[in-house]
C-alpha positions as CSV (number, residue, x, y, z in Angstrom):
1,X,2.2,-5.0,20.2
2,X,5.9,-5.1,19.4
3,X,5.0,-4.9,15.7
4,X,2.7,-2.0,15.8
5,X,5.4,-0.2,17.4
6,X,7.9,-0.8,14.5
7,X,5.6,0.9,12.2
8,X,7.8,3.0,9.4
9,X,6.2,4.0,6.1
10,X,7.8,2.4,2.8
11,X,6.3,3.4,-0.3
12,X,2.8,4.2,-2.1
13,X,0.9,3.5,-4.6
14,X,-1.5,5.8,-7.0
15,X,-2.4,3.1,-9.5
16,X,-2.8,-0.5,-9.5
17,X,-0.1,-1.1,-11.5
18,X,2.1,1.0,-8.6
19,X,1.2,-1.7,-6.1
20,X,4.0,-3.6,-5.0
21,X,4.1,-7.3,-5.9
22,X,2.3,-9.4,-2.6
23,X,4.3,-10.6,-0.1
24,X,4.1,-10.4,4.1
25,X,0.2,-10.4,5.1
26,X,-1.1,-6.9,4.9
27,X,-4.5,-5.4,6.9
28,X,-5.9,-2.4,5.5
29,X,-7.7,0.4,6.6
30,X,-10.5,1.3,5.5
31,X,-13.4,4.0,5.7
32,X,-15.0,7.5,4.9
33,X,-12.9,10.0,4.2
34,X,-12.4,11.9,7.2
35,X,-13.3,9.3,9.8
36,X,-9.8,9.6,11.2
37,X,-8.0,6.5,9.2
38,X,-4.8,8.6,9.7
39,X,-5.4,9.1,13.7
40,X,-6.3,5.6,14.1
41,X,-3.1,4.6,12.6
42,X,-1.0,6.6,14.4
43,X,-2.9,6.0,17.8
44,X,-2.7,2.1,16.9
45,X,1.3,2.8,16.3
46,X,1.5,4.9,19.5
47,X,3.7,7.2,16.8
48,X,2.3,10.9,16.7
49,X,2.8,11.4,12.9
50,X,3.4,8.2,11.1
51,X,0.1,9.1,8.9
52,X,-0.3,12.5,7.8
53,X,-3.1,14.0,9.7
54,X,-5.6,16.4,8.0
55,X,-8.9,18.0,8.9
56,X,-9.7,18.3,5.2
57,X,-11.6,15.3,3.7
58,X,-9.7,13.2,0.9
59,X,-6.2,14.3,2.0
60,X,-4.9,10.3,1.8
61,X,-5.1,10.0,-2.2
62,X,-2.5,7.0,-2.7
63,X,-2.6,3.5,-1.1
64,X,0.4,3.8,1.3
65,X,2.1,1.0,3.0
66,X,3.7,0.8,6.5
67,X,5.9,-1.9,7.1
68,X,5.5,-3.4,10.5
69,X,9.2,-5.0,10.8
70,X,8.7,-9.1,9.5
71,X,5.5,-9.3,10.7
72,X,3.5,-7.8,7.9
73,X,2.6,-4.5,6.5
74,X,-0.5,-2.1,7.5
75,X,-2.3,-0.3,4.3
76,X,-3.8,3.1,4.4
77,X,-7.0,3.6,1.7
78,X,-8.3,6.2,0.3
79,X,-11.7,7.3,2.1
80,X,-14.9,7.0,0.4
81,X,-17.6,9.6,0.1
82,X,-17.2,13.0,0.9
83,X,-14.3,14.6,0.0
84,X,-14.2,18.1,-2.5
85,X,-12.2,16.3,-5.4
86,X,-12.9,16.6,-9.1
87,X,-15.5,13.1,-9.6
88,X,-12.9,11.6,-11.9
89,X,-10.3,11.1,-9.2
90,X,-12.7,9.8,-6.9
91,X,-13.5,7.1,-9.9
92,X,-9.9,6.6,-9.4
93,X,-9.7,6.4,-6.1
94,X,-12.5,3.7,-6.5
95,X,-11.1,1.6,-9.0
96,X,-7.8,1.9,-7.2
97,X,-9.3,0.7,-3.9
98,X,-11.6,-1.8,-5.5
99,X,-8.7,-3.4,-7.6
100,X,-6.7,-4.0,-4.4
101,X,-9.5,-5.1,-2.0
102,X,-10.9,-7.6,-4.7
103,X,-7.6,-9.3,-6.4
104,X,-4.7,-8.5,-3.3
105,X,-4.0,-11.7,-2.6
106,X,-1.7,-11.2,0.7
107,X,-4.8,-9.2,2.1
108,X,-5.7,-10.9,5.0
109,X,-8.2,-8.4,7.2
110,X,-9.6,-4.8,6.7
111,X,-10.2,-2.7,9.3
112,X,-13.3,-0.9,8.4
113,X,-13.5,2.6,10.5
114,X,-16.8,3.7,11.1
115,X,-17.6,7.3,12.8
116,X,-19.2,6.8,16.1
117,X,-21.2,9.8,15.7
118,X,-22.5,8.8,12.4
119,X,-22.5,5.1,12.7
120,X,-22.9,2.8,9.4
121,X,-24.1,5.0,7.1
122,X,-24.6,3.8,3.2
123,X,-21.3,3.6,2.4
124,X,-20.0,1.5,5.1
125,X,-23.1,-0.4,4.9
126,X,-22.0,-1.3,1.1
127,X,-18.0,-1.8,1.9
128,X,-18.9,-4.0,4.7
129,X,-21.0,-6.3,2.2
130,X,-19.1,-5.9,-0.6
131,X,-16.2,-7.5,1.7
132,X,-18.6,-10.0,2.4
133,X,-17.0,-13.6,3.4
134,X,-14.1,-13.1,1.4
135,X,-12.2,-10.6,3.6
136,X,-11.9,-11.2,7.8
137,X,-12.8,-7.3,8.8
138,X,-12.9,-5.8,11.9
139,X,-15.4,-2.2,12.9
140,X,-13.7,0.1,14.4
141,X,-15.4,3.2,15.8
142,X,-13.7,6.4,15.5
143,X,-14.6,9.3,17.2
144,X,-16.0,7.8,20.2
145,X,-14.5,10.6,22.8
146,X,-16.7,12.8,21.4
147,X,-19.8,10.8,22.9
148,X,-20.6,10.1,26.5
149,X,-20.6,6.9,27.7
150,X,-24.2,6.0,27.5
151,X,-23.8,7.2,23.8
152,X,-21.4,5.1,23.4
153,X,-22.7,1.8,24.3
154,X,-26.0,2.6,22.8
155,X,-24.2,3.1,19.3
156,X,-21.8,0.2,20.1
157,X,-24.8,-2.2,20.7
158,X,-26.5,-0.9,17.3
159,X,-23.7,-1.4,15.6
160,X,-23.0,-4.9,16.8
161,X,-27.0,-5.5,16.5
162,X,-26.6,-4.5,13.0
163,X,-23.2,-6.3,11.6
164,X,-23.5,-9.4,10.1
165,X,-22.4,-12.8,12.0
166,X,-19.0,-12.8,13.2
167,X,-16.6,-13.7,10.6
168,X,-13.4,-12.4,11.6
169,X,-9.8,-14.1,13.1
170,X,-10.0,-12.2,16.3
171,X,-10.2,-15.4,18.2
172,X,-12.7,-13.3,21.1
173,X,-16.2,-12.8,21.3
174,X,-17.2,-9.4,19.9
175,X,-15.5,-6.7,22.5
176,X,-15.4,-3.4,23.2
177,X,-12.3,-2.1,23.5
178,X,-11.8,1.9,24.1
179,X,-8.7,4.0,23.7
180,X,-9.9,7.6,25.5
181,X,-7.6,9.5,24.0
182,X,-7.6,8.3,20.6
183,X,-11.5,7.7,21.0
184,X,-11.2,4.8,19.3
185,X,-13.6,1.2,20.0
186,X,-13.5,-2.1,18.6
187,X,-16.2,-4.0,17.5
188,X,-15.8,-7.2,15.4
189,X,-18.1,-8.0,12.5
């Protein structure tokens, strides 16, 4: 997509009160911290280092916006769960996140990223119903190279066995959709 490929980073936020005021429709991205929210983004950008990569969990501590020329802008969360940071900032982190998903109103989808190798643990279990009906979302699987094929379906059809009816504005039936070299697959929820 034309958009994707205008992809330039404009500004972040580390409180609610930092977040700009809504405007163009904005999908986030959302997910564990080190599921690869950072690769994704720059695999889905085709720009090498748009997102700041990092093998360390909890690297990505602000919300940070990406403007994707007039069509909208993409949002990078903060990752849930693991990541070695003092409990208060990740009650930060939470309230942060949780103020924006819950109240943003030009929030139109999330893109929930999921760890193929670890698929819907608690945590995404919880985002993905605490999104509920209120937010379109689409599951994408990280990590996916790491699998072989037959892994990879096998997880893809638990996942999809798993997800709650389909309740998202990709006009398709539920797909998968690989990217080899970013390991990345799509599956809609």
């Amino acid at each position: 997509m034309k958009a994707l490929s205008q992809a330039a980073f404009w500004r972040a936020a580390a409180l609610p009160v930092d977040l700009p005021p809504p405007g163009a429709p904005e999908i986030a991205l959302a997910g564990r911290s080190n599921v690869g929210k950072s690769s994704a983004l720059n695999a889905l950008t085709g720009r090498k280092a748009l997102a700041r990569v990092s093998k360390t969990p909890g690297r990505t501590q602000t919300i940070n916006f990406f403007t994707l020329g007039e069509a909208g802008l993409l949002v990078d969360l903060p990752g849930y769960g693991y990541a070695r940071v003092p409990l208060a900032m990740r009650a930060r982190w939470g309230e942060l996140v949780g103020s924006y998903v819950r109240s943003r109103e030009s929030l139109v989808g999330v893109v929930v990223l999921v760890d193929a190798r670890h698929p819907l643990m608690p945590l995404d279990r919880q985002l993905i119903g605490w999104l509920g009906d209120a937010r379109r979302k689409l599951i994408l699987l990280t990590k996916a190279d790491k699998l072989s094929r037959t892994e990879q379906q096998k997880v893809l059809q638990s996942v999809r066995a798993e997800l709650p009816p389909r309740q998202t504005f990709w006009p398709s039936v539920a797909r998968s959709l690989s990217a080899a070299a970013a390991g990345l697959s799509f599956c809609e929820a």
